[in-house]
C-alpha positions as CSV (number, residue, x, y, z in Angstrom):
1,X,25.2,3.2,-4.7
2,X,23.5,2.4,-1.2
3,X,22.9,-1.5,-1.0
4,X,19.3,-2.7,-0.8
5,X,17.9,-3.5,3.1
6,X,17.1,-6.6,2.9
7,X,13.1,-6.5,4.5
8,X,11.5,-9.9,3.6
9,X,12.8,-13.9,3.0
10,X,10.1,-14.5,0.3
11,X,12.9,-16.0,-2.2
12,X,14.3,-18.2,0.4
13,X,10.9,-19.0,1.1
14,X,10.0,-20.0,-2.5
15,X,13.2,-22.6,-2.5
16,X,12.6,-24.5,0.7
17,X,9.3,-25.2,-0.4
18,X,10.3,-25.3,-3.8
19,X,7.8,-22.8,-5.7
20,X,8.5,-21.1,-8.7
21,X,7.7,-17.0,-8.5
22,X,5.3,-17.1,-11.6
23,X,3.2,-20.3,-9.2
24,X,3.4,-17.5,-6.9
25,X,2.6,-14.9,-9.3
26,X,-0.9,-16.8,-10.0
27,X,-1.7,-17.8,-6.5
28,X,-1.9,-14.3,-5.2
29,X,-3.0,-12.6,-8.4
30,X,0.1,-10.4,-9.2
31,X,2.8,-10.4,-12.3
32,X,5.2,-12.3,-11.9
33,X,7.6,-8.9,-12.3
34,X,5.9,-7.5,-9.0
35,X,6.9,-11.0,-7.3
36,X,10.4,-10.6,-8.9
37,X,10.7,-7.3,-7.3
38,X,9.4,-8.8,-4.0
39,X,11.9,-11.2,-4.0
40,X,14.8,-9.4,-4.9
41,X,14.0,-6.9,-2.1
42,X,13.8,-4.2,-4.8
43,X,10.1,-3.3,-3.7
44,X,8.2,-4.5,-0.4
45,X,4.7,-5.8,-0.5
46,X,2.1,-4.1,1.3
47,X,0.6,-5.8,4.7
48,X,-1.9,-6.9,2.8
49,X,-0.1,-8.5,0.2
50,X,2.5,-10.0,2.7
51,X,-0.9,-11.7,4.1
52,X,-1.9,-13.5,1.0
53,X,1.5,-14.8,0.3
54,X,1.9,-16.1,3.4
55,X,-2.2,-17.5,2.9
56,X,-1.1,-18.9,-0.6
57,X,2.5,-20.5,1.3
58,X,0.6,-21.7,3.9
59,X,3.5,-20.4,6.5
60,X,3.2,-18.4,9.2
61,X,3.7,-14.5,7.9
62,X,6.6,-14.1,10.2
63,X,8.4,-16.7,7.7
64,X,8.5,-14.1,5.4
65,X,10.0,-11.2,7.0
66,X,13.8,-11.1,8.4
67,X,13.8,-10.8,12.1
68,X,14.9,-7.7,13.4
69,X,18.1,-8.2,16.6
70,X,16.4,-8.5,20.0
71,X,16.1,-5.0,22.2
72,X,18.8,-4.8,24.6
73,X,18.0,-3.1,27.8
């Protein structure tokens, strides 16, 4: 079984600031299963969605995402 790609940090995110996924859930009007799925990397959110979290968090959207390794020339 492949292992998941791990896109987006908006777990991590949750703890350091230390909000639930179901606050979450209700701040950006989603079930709290789709912000499961978000955080567990099972599913990524749209740009949109990635937007609002980062709206609702008030962090910077590029919080949320895992950096990719620098371009080497």
């Amino acid at each position: 079984m492949p292992s998941k790609i791990k896109i987006n940090r908006v777990k991590s995110v949750l703890a350091d600031m230390d909000i639930s996924q179901k606050e979450l859930a209700k701040k950006v009007k989603k079930t709290p299963t789709t912000i499961s799925r978000i955080c567990n990397n099972e599913s990524q959110p749209t740009l949109k969605l990635l937007r609002e979290i980062a709206l609702a968090l008030n962090v910077d959207i590029r919080d949320l995402l895992i950096p990719t390794p620098p371009k080497h020339s």
